[in-house]
mmCIF file of the N, C-alpha and C atoms, coordinates in Angstrom:
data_MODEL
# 
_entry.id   MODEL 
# 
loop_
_atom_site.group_PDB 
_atom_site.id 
_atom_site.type_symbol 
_atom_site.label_atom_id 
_atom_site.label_alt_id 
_atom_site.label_comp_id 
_atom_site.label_asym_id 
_atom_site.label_entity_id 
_atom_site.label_seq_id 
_atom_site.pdbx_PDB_ins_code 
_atom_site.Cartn_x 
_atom_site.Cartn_y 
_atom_site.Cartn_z 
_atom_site.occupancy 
_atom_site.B_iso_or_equiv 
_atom_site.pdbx_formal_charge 
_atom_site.auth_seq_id 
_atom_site.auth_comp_id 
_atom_site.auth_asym_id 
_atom_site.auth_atom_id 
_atom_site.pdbx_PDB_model_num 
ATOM 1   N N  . UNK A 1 1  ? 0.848   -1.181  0.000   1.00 0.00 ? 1  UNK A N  1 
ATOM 2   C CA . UNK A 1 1  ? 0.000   0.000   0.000   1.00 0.00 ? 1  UNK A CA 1 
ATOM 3   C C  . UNK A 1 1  ? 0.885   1.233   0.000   1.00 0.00 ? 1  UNK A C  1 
ATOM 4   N N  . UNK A 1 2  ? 0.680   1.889   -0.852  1.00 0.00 ? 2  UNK A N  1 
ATOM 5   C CA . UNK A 1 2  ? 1.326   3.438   -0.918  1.00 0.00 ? 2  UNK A CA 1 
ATOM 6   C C  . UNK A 1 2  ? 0.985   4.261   -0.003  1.00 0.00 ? 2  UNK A C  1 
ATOM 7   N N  . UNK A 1 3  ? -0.742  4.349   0.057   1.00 0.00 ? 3  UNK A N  1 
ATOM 8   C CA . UNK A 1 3  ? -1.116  5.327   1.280   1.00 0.00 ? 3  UNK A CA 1 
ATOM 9   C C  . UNK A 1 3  ? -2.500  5.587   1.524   1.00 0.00 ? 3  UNK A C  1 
ATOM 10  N N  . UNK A 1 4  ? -2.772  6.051   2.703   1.00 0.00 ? 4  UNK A N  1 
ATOM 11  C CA . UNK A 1 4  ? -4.227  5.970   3.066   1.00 0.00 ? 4  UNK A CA 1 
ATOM 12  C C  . UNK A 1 4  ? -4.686  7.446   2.737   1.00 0.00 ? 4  UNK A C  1 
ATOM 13  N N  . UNK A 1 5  ? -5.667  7.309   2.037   1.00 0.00 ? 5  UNK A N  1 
ATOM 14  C CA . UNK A 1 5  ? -6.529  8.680   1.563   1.00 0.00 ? 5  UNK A CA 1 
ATOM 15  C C  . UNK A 1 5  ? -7.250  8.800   2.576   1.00 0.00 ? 5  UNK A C  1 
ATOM 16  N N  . UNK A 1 6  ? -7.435  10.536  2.780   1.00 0.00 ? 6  UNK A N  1 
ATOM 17  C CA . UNK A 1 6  ? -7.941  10.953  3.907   1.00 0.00 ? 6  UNK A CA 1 
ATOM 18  C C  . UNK A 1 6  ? -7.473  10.680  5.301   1.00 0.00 ? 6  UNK A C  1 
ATOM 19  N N  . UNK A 1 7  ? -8.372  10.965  6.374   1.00 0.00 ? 7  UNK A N  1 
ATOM 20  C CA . UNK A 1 7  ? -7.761  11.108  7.804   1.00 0.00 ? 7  UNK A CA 1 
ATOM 21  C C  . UNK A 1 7  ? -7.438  9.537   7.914   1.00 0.00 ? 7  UNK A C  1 
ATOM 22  N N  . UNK A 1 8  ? -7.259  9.074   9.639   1.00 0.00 ? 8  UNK A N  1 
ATOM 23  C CA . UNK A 1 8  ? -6.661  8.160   10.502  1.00 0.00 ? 8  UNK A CA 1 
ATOM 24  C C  . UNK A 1 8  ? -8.201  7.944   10.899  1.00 0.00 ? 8  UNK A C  1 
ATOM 25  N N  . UNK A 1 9  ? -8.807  6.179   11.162  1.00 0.00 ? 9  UNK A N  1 
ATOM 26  C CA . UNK A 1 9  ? -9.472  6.246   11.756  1.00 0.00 ? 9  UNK A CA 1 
ATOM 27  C C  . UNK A 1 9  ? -9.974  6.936   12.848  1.00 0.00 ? 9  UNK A C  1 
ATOM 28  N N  . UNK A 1 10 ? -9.077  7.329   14.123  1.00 0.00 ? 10 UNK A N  1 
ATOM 29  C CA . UNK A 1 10 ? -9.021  8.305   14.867  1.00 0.00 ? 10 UNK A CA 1 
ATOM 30  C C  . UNK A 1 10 ? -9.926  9.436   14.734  1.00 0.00 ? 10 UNK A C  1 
ATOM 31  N N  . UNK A 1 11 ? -9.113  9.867   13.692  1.00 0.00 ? 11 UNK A N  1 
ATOM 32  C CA . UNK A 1 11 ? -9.451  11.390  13.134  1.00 0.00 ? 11 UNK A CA 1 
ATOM 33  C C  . UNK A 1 11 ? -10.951 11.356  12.883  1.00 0.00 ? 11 UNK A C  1 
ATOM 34  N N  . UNK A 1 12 ? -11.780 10.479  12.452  1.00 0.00 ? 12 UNK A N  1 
ATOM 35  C CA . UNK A 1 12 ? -12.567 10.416  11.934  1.00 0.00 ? 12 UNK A CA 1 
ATOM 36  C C  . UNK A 1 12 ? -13.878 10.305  13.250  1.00 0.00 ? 12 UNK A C  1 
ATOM 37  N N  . UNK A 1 13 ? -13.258 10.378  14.515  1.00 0.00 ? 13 UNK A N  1 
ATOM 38  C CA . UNK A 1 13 ? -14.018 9.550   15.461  1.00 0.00 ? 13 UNK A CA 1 
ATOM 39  C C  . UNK A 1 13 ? -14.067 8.438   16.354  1.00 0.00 ? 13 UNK A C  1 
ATOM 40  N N  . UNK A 1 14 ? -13.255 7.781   15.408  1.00 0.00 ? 14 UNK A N  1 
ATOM 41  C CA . UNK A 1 14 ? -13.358 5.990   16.260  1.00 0.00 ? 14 UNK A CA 1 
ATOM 42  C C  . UNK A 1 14 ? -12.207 5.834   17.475  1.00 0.00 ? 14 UNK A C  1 
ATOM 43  N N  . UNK A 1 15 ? -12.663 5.398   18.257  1.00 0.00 ? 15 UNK A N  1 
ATOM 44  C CA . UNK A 1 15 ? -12.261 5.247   19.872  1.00 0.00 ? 15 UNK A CA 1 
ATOM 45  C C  . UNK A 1 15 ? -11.092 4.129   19.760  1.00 0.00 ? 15 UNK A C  1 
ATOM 46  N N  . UNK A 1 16 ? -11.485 3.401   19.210  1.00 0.00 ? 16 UNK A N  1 
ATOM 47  C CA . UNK A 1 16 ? -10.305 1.948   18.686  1.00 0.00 ? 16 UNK A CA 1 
ATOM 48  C C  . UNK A 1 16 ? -9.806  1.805   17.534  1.00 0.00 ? 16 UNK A C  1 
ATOM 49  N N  . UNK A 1 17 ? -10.164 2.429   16.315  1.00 0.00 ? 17 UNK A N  1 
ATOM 50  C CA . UNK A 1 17 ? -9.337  2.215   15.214  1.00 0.00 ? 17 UNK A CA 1 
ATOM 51  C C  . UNK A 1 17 ? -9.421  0.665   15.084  1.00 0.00 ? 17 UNK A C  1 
ATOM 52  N N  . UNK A 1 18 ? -10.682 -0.295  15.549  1.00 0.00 ? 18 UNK A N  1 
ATOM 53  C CA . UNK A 1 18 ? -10.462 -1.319  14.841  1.00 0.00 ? 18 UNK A CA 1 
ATOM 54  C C  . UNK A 1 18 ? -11.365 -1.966  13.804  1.00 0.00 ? 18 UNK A C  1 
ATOM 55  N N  . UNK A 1 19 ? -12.196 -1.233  13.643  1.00 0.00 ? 19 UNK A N  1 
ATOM 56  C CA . UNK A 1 19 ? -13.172 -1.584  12.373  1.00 0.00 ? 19 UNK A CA 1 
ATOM 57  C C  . UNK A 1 19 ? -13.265 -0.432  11.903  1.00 0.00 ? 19 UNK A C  1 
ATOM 58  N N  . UNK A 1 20 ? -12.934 0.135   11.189  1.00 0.00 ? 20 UNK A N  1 
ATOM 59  C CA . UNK A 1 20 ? -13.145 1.708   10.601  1.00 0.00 ? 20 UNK A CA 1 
ATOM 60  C C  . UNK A 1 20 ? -12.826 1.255   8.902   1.00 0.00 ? 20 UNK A C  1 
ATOM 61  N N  . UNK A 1 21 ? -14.059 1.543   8.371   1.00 0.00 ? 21 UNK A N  1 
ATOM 62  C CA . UNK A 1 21 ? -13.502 1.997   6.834   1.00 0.00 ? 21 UNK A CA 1 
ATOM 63  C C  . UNK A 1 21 ? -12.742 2.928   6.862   1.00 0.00 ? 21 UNK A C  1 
ATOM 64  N N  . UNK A 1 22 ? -11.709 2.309   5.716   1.00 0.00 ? 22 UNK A N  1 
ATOM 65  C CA . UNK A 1 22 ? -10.551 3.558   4.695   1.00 0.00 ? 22 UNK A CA 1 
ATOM 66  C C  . UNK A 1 22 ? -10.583 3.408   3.531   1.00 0.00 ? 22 UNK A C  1 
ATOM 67  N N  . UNK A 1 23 ? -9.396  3.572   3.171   1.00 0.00 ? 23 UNK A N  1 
ATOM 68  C CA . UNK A 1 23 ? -9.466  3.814   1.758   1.00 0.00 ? 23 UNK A CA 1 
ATOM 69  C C  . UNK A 1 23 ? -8.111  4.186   1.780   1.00 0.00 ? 23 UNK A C  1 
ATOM 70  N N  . UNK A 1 24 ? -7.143  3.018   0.749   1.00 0.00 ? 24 UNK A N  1 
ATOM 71  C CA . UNK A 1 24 ? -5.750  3.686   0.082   1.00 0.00 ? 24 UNK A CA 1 
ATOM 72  C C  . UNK A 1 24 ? -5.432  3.190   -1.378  1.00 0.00 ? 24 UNK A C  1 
ATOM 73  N N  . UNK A 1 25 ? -4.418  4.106   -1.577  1.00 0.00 ? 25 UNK A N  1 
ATOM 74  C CA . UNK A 1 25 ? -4.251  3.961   -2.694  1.00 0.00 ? 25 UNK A CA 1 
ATOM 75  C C  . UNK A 1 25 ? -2.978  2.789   -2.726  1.00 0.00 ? 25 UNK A C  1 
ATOM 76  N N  . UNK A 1 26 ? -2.849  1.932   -3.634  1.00 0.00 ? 26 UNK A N  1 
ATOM 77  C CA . UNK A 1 26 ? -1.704  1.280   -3.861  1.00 0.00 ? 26 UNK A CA 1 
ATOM 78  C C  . UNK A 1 26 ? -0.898  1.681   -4.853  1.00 0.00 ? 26 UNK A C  1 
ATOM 79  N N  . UNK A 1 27 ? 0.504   0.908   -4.737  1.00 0.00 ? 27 UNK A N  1 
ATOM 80  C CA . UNK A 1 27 ? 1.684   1.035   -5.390  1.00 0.00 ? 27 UNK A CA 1 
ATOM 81  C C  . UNK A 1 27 ? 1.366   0.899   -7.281  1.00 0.00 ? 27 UNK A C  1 
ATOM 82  N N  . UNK A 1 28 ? 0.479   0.328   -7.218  1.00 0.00 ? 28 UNK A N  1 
ATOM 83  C CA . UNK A 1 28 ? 0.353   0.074   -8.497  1.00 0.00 ? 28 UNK A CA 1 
ATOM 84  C C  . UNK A 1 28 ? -0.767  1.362   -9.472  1.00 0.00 ? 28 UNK A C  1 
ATOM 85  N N  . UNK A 1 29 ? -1.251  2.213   -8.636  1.00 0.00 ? 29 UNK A N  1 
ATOM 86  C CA . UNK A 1 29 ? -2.390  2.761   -8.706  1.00 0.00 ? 29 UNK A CA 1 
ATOM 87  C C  . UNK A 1 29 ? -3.403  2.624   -8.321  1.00 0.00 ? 29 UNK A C  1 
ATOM 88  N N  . UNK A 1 30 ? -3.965  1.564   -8.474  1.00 0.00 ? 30 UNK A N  1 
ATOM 89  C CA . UNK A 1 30 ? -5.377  0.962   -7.845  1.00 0.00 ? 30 UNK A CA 1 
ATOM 90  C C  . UNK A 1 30 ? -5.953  1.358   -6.682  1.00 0.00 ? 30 UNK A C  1 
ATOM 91  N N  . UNK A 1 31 ? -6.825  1.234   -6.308  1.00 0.00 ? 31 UNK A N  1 
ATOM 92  C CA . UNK A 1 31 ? -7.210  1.837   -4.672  1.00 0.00 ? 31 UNK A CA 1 
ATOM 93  C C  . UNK A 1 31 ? -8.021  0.576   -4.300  1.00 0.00 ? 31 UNK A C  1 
ATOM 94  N N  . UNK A 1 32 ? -7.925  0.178   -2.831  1.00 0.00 ? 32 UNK A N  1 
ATOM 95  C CA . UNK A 1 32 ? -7.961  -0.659  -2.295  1.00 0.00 ? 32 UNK A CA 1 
ATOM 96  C C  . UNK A 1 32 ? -9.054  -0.002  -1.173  1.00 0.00 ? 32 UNK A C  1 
ATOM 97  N N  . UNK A 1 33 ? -10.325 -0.227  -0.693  1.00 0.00 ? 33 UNK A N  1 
ATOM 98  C CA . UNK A 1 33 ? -11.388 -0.032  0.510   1.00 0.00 ? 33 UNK A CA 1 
ATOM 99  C C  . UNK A 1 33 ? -11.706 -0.889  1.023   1.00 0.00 ? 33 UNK A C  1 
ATOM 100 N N  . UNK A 1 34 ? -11.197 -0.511  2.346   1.00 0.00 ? 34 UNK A N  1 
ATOM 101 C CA . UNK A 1 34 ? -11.808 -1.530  3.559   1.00 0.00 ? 34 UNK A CA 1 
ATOM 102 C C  . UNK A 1 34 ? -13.551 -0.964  4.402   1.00 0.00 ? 34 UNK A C  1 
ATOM 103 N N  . UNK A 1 35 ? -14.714 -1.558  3.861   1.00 0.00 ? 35 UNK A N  1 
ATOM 104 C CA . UNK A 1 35 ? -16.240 -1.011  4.282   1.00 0.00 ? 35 UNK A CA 1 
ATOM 105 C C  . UNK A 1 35 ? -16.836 -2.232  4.491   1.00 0.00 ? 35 UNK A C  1 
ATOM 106 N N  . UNK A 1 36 ? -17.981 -2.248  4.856   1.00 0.00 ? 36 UNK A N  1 
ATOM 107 C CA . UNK A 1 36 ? -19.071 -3.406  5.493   1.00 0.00 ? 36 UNK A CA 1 
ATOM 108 C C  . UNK A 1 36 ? -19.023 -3.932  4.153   1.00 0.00 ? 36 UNK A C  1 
ATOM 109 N N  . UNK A 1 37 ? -19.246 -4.989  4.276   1.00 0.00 ? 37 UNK A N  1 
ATOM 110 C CA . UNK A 1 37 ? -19.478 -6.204  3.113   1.00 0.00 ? 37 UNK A CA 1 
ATOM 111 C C  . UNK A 1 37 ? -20.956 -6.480  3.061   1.00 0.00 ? 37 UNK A C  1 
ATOM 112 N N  . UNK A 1 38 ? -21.576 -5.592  1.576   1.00 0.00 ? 38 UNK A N  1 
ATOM 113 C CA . UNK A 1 38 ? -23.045 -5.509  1.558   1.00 0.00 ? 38 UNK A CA 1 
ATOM 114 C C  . UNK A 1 38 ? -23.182 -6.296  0.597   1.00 0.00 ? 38 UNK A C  1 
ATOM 115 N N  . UNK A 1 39 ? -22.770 -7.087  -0.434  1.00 0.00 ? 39 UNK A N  1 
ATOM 116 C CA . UNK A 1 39 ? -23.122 -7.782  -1.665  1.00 0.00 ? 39 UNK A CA 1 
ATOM 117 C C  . UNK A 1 39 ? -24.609 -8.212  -1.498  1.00 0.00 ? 39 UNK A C  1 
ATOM 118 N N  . UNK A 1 40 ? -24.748 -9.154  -0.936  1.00 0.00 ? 40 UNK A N  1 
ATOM 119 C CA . UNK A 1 40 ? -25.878 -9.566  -0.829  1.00 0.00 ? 40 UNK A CA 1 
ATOM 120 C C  . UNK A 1 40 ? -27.057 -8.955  -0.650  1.00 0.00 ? 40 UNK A C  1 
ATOM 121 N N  . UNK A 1 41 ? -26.994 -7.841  -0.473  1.00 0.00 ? 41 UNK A N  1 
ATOM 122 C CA . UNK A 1 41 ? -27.978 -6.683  -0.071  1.00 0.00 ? 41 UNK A CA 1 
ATOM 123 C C  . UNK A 1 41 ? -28.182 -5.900  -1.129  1.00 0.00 ? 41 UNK A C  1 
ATOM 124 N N  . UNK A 1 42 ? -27.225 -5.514  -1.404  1.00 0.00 ? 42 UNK A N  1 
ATOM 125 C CA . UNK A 1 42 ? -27.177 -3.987  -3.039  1.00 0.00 ? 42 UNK A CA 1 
ATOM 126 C C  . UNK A 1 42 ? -26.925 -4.641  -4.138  1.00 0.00 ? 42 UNK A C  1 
ATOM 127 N N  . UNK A 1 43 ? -26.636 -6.162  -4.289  1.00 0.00 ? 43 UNK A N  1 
ATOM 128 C CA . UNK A 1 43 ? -26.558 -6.711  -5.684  1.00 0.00 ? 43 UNK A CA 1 
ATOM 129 C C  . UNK A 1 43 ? -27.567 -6.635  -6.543  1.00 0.00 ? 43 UNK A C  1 
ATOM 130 N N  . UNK A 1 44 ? -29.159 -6.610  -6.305  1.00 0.00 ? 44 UNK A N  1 
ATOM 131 C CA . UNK A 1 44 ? -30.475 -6.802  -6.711  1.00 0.00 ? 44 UNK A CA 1 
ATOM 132 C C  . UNK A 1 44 ? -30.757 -5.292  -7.143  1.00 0.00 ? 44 UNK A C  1 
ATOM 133 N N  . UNK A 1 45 ? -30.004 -4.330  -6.667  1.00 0.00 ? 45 UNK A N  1 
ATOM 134 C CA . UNK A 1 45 ? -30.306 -3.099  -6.466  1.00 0.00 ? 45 UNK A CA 1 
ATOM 135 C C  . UNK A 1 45 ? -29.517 -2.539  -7.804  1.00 0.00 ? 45 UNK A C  1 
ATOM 136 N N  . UNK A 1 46 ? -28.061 -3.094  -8.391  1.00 0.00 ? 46 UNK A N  1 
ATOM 137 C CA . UNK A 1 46 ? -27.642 -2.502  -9.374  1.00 0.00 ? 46 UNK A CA 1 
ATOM 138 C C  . UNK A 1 46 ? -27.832 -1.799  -10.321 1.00 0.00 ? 46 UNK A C  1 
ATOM 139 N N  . UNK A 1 47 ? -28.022 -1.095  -11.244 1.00 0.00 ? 47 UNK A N  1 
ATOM 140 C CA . UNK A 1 47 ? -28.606 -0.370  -12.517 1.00 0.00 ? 47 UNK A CA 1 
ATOM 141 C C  . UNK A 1 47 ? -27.872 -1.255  -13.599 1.00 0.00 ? 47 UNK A C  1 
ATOM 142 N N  . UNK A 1 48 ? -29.121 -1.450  -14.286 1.00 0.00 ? 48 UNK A N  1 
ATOM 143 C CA . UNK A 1 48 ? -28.759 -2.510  -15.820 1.00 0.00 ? 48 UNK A CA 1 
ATOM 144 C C  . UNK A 1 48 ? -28.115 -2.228  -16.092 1.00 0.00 ? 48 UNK A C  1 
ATOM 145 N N  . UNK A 1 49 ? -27.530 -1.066  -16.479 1.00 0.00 ? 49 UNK A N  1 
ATOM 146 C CA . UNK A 1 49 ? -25.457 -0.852  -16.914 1.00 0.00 ? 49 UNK A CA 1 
ATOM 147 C C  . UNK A 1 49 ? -24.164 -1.104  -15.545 1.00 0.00 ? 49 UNK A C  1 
ATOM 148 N N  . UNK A 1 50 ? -24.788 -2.089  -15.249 1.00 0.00 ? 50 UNK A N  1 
ATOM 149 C CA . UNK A 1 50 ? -23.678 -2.280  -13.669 1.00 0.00 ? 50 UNK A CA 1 
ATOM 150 C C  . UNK A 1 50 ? -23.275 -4.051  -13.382 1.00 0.00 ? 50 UNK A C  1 
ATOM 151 N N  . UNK A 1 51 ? -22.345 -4.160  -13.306 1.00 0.00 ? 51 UNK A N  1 
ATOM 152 C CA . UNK A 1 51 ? -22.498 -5.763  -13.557 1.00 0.00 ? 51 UNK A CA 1 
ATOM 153 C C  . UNK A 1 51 ? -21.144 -5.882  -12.187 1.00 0.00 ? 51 UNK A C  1 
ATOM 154 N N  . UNK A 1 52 ? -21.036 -7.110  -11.384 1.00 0.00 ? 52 UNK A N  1 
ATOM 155 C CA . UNK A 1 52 ? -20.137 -7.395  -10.955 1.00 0.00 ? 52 UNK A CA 1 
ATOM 156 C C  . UNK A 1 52 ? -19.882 -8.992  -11.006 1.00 0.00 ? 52 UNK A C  1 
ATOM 157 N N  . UNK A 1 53 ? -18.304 -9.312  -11.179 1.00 0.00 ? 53 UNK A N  1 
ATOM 158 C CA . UNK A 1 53 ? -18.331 -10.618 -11.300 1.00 0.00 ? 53 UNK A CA 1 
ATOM 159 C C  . UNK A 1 53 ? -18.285 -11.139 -9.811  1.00 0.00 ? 53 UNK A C  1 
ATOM 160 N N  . UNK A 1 54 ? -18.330 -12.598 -9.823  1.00 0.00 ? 54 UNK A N  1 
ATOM 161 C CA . UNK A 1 54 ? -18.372 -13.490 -8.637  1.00 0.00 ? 54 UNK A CA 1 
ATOM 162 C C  . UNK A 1 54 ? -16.844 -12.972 -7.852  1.00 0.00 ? 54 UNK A C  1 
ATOM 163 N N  . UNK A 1 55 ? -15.897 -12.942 -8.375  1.00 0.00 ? 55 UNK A N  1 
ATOM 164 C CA . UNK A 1 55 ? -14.992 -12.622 -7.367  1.00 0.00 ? 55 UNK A CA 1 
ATOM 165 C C  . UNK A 1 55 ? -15.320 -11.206 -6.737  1.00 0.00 ? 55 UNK A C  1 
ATOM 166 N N  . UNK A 1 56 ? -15.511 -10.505 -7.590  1.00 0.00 ? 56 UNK A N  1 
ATOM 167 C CA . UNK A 1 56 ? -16.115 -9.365  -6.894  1.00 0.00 ? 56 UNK A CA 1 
ATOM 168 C C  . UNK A 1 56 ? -17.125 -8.289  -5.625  1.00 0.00 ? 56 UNK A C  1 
ATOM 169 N N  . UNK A 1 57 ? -16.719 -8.070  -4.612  1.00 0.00 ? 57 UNK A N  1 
ATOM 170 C CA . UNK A 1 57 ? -18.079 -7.597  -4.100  1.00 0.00 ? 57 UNK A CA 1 
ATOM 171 C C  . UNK A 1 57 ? -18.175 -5.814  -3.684  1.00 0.00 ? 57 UNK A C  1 
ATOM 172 N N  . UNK A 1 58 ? -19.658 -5.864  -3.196  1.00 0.00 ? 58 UNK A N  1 
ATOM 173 C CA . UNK A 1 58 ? -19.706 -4.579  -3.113  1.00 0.00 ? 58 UNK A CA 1 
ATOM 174 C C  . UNK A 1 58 ? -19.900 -4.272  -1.366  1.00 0.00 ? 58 UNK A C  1 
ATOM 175 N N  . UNK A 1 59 ? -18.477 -3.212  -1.205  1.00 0.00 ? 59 UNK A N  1 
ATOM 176 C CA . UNK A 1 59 ? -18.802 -2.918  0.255   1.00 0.00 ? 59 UNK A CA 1 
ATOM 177 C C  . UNK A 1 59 ? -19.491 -1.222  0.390   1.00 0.00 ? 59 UNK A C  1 
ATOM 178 N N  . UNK A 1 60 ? -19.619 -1.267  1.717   1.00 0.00 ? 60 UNK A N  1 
ATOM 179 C CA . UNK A 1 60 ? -20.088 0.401   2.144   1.00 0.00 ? 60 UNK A CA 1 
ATOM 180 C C  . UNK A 1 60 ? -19.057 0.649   3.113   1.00 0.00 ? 60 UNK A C  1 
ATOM 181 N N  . UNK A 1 61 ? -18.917 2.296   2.774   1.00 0.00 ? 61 UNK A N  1 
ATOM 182 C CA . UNK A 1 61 ? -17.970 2.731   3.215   1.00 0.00 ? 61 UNK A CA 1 
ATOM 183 C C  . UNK A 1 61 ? -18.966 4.234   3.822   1.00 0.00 ? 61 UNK A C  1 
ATOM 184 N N  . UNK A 1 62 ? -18.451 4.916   4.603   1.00 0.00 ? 62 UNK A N  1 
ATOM 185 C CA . UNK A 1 62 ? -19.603 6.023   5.147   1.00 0.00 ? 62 UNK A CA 1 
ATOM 186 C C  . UNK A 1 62 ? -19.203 7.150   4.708   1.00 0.00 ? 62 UNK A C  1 
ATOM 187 N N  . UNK A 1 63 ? -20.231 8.046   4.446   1.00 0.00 ? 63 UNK A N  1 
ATOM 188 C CA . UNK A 1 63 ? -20.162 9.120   3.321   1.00 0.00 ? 63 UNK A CA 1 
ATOM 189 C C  . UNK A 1 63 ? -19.222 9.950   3.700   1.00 0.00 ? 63 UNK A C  1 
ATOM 190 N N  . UNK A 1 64 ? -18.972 10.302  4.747   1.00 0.00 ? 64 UNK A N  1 
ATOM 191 C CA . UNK A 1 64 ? -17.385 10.834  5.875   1.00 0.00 ? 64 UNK A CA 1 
ATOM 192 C C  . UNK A 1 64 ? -16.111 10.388  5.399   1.00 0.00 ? 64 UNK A C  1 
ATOM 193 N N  . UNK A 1 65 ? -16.010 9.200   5.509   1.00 0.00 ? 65 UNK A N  1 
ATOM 194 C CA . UNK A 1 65 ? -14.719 8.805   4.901   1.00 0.00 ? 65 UNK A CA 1 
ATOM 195 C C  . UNK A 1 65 ? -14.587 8.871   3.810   1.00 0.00 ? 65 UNK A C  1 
ATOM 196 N N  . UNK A 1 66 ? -15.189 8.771   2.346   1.00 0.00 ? 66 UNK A N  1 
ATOM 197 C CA . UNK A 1 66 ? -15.103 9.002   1.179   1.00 0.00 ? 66 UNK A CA 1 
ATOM 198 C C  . UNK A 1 66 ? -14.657 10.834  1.568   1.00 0.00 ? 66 UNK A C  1 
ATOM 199 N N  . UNK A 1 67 ? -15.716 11.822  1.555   1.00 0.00 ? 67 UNK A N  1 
ATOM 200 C CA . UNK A 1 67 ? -15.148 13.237  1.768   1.00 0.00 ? 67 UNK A CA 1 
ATOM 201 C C  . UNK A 1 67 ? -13.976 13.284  2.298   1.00 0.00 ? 67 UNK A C  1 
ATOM 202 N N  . UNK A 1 68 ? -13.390 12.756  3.074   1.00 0.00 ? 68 UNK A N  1 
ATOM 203 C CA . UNK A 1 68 ? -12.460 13.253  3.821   1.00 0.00 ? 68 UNK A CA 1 
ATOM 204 C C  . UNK A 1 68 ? -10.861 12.391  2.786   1.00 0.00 ? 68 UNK A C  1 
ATOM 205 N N  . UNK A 1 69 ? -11.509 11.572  1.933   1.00 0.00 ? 69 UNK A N  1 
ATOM 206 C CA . UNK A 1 69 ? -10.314 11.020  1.267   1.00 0.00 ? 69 UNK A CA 1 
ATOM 207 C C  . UNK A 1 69 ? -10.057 11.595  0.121   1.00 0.00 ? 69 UNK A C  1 
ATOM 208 N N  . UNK A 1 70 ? -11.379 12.468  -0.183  1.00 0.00 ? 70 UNK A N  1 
ATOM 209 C CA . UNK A 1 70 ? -11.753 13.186  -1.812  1.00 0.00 ? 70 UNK A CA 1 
ATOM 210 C C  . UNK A 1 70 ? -10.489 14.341  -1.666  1.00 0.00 ? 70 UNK A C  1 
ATOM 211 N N  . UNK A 1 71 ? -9.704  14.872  -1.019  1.00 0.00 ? 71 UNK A N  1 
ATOM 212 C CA . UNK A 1 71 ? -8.667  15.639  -1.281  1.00 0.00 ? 71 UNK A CA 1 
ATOM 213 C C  . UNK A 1 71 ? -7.219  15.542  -0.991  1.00 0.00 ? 71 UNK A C  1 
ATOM 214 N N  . UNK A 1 72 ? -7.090  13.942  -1.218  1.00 0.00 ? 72 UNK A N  1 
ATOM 215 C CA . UNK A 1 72 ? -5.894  12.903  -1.249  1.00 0.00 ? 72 UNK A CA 1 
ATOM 216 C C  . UNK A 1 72 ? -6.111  12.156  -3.097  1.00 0.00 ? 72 UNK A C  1 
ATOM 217 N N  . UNK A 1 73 ? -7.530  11.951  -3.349  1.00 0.00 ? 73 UNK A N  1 
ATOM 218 C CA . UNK A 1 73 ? -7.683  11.365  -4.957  1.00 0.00 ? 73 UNK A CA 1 
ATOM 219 C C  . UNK A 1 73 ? -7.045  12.228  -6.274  1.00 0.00 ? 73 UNK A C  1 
ATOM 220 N N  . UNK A 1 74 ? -5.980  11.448  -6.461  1.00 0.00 ? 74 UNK A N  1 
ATOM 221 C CA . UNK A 1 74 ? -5.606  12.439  -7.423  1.00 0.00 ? 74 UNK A CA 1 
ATOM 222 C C  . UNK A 1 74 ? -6.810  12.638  -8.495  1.00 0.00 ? 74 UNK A C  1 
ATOM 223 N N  . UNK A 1 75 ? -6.579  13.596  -9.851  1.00 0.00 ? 75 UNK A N  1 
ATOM 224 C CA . UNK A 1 75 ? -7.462  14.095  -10.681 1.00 0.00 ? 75 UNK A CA 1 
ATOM 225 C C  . UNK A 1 75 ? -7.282  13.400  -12.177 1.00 0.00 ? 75 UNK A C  1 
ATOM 226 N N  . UNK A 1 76 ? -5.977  12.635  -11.943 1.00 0.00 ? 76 UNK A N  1 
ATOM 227 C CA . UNK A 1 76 ? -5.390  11.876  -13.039 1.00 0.00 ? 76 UNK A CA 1 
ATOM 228 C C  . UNK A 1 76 ? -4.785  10.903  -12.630 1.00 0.00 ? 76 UNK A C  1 
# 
């Protein structure tokens, strides 16, 4: 991992820093999020132009931590 976008769990609130969504970016570019594991819930919910494969899932992350990482995302 290159680096965590946005604050420190901490920063954000959390008393333990041990379940807290983040969000970093890796060495390779890619970005990597750690959020609740909703697949099973928001899969049914997708929009017909939205597809995910089986390895794939969809987590939630809280609208706080996305903002607070939005001025670490680069623009390119």
């Amino acid at each position: 991992m290159k680096r965590r976008l946005g604050d420190p769990p901490r920063q954000r609130g959390s008393a333990t820093s041990e379940t807290c969504p983040d969000v970093f970016e890796l060495d390779d570019g890619n970005f990597a999020v750690i959020g609740t594991e909703a697949t099973a819930a928001l899969d049914p919910h997708l929009p017909p132009d939205a597809a995910r494969a089986d390895h794939e899932r969809i987590v939630v992350i809280s609208r706080e931590t996305l903002i607070r990482a939005k001025r670490d995302i680069p623009d390119a």
